[in-house]
C-alpha positions, 0 to 999 in steps of 0.5 A: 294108194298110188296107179297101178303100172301095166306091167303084171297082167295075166290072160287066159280063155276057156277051154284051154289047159294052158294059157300064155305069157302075152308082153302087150294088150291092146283094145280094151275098147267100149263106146256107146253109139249116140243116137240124135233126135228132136221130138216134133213138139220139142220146144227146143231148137237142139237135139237130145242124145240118147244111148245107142248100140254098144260097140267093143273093139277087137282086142289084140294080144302080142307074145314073143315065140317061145318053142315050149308055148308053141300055141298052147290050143292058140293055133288049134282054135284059130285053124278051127275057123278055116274049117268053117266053124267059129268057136267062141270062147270068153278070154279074160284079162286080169291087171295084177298087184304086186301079190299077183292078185287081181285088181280089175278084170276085163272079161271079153265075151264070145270071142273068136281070133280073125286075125294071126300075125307073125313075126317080121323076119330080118337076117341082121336083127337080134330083136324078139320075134313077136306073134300077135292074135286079134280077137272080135268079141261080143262085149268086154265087162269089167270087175275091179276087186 
């Protein structure tokens, strides 16, 4: 068995008959809050860590501009937060083999883009134009195949 490399990876969120091609994701990103204490009749003169609040980082997704994407639901879903409503949906993100079949999964829970970036525009360059969306989530789970 040898790692797997990042570069075949697939991503798609509910509610949306068309997913995209995204080039990068970053902030798949759990961590557990440590909570310090010393019980009053603790002979020890240290503290005991427990388990705190889970904390999930917000999840980043970039994409070159492809007229024939031009969104894909992305935008619509986006906008509908300028309207006053939040519209959470699960997007999920799946490493693949060779096959193209899953080999982990990172499912992000309740997720909701806060943040739309476009490209950096320059008249002298030649290089992709690159879209980011940023997603707050819930919780992020992961399932290995």
């Amino acid at each position: 068995m040898y790692p797997m490399t990042t570069l075949h990876f697939a991503v798609s969120w509910e509610d949306s008959q068309n997913t995209s091609s995204f080039s990068e994701v970053s902030g798949l990103t759990m961590e557990a809050e440590i909570v310090e204490y010393r019980g009053g009749d603790d002979p020890q003169l240290s503290t005991r860590k427990q388990p705190g609040l889970k904390k999930f980082s917000n999840v980043t997704l970039k994409r070159g501009i492809a007229p024939a994407e031009a969104g894909n639901g992305l935008f619509d879903w986006y906008n509908s937060i300028l309207g006053g409503r939040v519209s959470r949906r699960n997007v999920t993100v799946s490493l693949l083999n060779e096959a193209r079949d899953p080999v982990m999964t990172w499912k992000i829970k309740e997720a909701w883009p806060v943040k739309l970036e476009g490209p950096g525009l320059k008249s002298t360059g030649t290089d992709v134009a690159i879209e980011s969306v940023e997603f707050a989530c819930e919780g992020i789970e992961i399932e290995v195949a």
